[in-house]
N, C-alpha and C positions, 0 to 999 in steps of 0.2 A: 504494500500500500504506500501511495506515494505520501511524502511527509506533506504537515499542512505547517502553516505560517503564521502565528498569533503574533499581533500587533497592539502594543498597551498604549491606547487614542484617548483614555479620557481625562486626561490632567488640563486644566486650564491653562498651564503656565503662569504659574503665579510672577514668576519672576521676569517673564517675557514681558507679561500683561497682554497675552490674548491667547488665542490658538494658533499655536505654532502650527502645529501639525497642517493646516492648513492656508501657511500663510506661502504665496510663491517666491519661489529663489529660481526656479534655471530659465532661461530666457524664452520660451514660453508658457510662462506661467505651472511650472512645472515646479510639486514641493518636494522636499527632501524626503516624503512617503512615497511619490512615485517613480522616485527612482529603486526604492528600496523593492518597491514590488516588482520594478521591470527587473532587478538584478533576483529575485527569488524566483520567477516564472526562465529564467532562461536557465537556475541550474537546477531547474527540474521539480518544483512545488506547483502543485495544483490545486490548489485550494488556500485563502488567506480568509481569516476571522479577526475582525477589528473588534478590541474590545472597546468601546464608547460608552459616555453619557446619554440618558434618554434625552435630556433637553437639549442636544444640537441632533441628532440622528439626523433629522432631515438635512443640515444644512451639509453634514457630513456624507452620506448619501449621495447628494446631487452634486458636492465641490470634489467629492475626494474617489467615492466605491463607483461611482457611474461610470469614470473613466475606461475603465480595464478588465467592466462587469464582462465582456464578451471575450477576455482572452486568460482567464483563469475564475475560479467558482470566489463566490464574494457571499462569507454567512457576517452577522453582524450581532454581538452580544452587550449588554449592558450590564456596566459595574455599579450599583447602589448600596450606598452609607449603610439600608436596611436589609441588605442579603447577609443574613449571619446565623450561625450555626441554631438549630432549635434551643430555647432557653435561655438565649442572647438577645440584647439589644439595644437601639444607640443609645447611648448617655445623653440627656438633655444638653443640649448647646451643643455638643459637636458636629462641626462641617469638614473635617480635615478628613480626606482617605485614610483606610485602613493602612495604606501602600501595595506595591506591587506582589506580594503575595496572594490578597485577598484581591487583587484584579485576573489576575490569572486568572483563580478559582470561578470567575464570573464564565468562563467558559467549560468548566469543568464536566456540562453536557453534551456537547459538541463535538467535542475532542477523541478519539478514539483511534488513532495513531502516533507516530512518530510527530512533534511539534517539535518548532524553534520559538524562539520570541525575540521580539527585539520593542526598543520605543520608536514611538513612530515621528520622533523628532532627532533622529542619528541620522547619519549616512554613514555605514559599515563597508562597502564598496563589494563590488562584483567577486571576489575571488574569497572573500569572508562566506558567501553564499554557498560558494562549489565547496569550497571549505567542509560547511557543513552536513551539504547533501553525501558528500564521499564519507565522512563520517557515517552516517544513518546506512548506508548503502553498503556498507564494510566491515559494520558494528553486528554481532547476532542480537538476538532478542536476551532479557536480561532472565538469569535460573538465581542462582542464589543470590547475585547484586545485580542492583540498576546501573546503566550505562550508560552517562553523559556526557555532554561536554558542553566546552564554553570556549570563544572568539574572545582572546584575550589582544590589549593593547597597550603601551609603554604609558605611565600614566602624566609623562610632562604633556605628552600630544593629546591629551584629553582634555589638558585645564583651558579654562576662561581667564582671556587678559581684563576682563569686565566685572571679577567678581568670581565666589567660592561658589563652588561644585560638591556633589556626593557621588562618590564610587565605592565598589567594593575591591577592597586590598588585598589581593590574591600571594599565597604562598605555595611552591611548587617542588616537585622534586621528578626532574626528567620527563616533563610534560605533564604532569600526573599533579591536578589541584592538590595542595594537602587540606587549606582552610583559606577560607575569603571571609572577612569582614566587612559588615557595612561602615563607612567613615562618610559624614557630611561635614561643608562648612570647608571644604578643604582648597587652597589659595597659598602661593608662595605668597609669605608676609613679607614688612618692611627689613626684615634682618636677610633677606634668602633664601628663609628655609622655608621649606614645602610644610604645614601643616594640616591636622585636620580633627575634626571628634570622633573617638568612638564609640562604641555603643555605651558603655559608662559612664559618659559625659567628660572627658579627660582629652584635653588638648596634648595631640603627641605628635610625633616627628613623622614623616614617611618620606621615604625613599620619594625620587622622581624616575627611577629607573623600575620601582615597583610596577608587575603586572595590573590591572586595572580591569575590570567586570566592568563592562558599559550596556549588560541585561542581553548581550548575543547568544543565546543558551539554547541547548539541545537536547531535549528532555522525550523519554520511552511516556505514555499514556497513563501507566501506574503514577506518574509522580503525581497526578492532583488527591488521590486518595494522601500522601504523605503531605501535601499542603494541608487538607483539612483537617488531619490530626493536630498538627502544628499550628495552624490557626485557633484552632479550640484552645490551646494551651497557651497562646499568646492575649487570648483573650480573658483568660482566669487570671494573668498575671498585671496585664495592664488595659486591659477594657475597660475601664474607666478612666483614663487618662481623657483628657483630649486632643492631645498631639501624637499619642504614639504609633508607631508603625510597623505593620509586619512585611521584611523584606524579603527577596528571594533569595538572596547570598547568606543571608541566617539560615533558612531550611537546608540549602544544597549543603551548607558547612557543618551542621546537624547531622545529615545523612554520613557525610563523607566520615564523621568522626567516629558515629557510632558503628561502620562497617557494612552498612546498605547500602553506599554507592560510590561508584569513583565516579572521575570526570575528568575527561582527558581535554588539555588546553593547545585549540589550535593555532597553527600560527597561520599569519595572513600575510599576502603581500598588499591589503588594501590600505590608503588610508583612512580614519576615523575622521570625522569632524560633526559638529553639531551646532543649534544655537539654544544657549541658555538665556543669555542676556539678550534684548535686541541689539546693541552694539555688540554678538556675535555674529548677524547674520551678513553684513559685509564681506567679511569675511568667507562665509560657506556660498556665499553666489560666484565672488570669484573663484574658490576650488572647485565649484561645478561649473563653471562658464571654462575653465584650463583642461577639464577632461574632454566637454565638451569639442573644445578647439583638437584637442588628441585625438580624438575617432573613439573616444572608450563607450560616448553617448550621441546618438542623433540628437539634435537639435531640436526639435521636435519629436519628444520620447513617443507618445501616441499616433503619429499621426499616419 
């Protein structure tokens, strides 16, 4: 069964101030979503599921799935504050997502193959894609562990010259994840050094040659059953916060520790870029407008 392609579309962009996802950058009006789809339809995905909010569907719909509904299957799921495990639910006053754990999970009926994910405000480039499909396609099905992987990147080529970022901090040994952490807030300060927070709230050092989790993952169909354990558990602990978040590189690093799963880290020869800030996106129109000029992409991706 050919893999399918989950896309996590419903973040506002708090820090952009709008929807990125569908804001244009290549010179026909072309966003950094649909390049990502024309690079997963050409290494062999048939099928993509946007996970979105209900209150843009429609504009998302007709700006963004219309495009390419005729040249790979287009399902569309929605992430709500009030999808939560029976016996669960939201604390008065909070509007903040659970995080990308509990997005995923919004597709967790759908899904019934090999998936990848990614945000659908990256550009991961063409060869992160075959990347992953040669994976899936070379990997067997999983008997006593599950078997994953993940499009790892150097983490100076991930930061914002505009402001602090959150990635997760990957540690390895011979391709082979050992543990990724989630760290937000992360920005070379005024002294040099690369900082960032980690989950304990502790401002610490990181490498810039550190591996970097920017959510390009490769995940067998069993994994949403071990998301929903892990979300229950996250929600006994801090479901009543109202900022807190349950992330994917927490579960996968759960997994890998207790002995369920590895996760083998690809390497790519693409570039990453993305926009966080809007004074990012200068920047990402000119590395798509230079591939562009390379032959890597028509000019017109659709037409």
């Amino acid at each position: 069964m050919k893999p399918t392609l989950l896309v996590l579309a419903a973040g506002m962009g708090s820090r952009y101030g709008g929807l990125k996802q569908m804001d244009p950058m290549g010179p026909n009006g072309e966003t950094v979503l649909d390049y990502s789809v024309y690079d997963a339809i050409k290494a062999g995905f048939t099928r993509v599921v946007f996970i979105i909010r209900k209150d843009f569907e429609d504009a998302f719909r007709n700006e963004v799935g219309a495009k390419f509904e005729d040249k790979i299957d287009v399902d569309y799921v929605f992430q709500d504050l009030n999808d939560l495990p029976e016996g669960y639910s939201l604390p008065e006053g909070r509007v903040k997502p659970w995080g990308t754990t509990h997005a995923i999970l919004a597709a967790r009926d759908v899904i019934d193959s090999h998936f990848a994910v990614i945000n659908a405000d990256d550009f991961y480039g063409a060869d992160s894609f075959q990347q992953i499909t040669s994976y899936f396609t070379a990997t067997a099905d999983a008997t006593d562990k599950e078997h994953y992987c993940m499009v790892g990147y150097k983490l100076s080529n991930t930061l914002s010259d505009h402001g602090d970022v959150n990635r997760g901090i990957c540690k390895d040994t011979n391709g082979f994840l050992d543990a990724v952490e989630e760290h937000t807030e992360i920005l070379i300060e005024k002294d040099g050094i690369c900082r960032g927070e980690n989950l304990e709230g502790d401002r610490v050092e990181i490498s810039t040659s550190a591996i970097a989790s920017m959510n390009f993952w490769g995940f067998s169909a069993s994994l949403m059953d071990h998301l929903q354990t892990h979300f229950i558990e996250f929600l006994k602990e801090r479901g009543t916060e109202m900022k807190s978040e349950c992330y994917i590189p927490t579960v996968v690093d759960e997994l890998l520790t207790s002995g369920k799963a590895d996760c083998n880290i690809l390497e790519t020869t693409s570039s990453w870029f993305g926009v966080t800030y809007p004074q990012d996106k200068d920047a990402c129109v000119t590395s798509i407008n230079k591939l562009v000029d390379a032959g890597d992409y028509p000019a017109n991706l659709w037409g």
